[in-house]
C-alpha positions as CSV (number, residue, x, y, z in Angstrom):
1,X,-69.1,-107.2,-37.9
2,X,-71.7,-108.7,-35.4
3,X,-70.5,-112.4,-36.0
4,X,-66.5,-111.5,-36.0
5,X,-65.3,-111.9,-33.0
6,X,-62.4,-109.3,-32.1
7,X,-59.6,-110.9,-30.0
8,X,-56.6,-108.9,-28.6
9,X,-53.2,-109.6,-29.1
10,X,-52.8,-110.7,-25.3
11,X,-55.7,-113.4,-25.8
12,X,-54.2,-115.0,-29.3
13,X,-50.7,-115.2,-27.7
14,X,-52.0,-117.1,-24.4
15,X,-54.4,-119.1,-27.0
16,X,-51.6,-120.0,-29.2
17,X,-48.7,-120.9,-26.0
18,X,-51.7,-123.2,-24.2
19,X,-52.2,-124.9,-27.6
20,X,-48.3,-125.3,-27.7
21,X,-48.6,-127.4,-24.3
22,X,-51.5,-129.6,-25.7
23,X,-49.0,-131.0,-28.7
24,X,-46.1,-131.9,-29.9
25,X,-44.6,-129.9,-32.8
26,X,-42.3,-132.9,-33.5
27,X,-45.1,-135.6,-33.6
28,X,-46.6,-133.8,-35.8
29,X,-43.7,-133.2,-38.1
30,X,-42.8,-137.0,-37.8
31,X,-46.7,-137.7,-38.6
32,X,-47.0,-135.1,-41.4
33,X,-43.0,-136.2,-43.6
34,X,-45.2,-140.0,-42.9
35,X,-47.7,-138.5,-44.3
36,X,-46.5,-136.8,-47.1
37,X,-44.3,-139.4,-48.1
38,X,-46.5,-142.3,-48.9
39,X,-48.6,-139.8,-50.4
40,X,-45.4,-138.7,-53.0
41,X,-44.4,-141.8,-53.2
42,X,-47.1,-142.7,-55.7
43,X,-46.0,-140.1,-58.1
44,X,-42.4,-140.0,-57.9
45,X,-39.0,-142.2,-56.9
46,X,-38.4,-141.2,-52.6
47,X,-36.0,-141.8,-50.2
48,X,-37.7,-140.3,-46.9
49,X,-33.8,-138.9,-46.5
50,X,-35.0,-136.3,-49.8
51,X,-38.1,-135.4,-47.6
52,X,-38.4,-132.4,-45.1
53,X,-40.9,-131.2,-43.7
54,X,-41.3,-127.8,-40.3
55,X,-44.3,-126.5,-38.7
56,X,-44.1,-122.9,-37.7
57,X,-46.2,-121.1,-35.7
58,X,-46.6,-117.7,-37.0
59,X,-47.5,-114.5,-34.9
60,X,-51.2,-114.3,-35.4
61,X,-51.5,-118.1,-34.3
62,X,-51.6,-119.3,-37.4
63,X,-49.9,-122.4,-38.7
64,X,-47.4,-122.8,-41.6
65,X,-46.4,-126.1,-43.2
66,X,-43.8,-126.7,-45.4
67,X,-42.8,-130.1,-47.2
68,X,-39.8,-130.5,-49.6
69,X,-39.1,-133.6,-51.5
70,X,-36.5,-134.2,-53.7
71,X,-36.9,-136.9,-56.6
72,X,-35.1,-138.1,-59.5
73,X,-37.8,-139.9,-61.7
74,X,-41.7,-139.4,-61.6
75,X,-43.8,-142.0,-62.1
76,X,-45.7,-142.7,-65.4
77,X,-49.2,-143.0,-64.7
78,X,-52.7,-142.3,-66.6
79,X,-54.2,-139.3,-67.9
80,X,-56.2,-136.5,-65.8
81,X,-60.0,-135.9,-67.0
82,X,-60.7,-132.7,-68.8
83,X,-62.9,-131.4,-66.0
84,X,-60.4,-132.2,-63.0
């Protein structure tokens, strides 16, 4: 208990709204479906139209991504070690 620091309700909701003011949920859902599709795009046939992705913001300040991709074909490539 000594090195958890206890935080009211009050303090994680003004934490969370001043974070809000220092980004742009948007930028980063542009940044992250970026992201996520050159990543998918080695593994799979993608139109960035059959990618989505949302940030939420959950009540205890936490953050919640999802990404969806739609694909018709995946993409052969080698084998996975044993020990992965």
């Amino acid at each position: 208990m000594i090195f958890e620091k206890v935080q009211s309700e009050e303090d994680r909701l003004k934490n969370v709204l001043i974070s809000d003011k220092q980004f742009s949920p948007e930028k980063v859902k542009k940044v992250l479906k970026s992201d996520a599709y050159q990543m998918l795009s080695n593994y799979c046939n993608l139109s960035p139209e059959n990618l989505s992705t949302s940030v939420e913001v959950m009540s205890d300040g936490k953050y919640k991504f999802c990404i969806v991709a739609t694909s018709d074909r995946l993409k052969i490539f080698g084998s996975l070690p044993d020990v992965y």
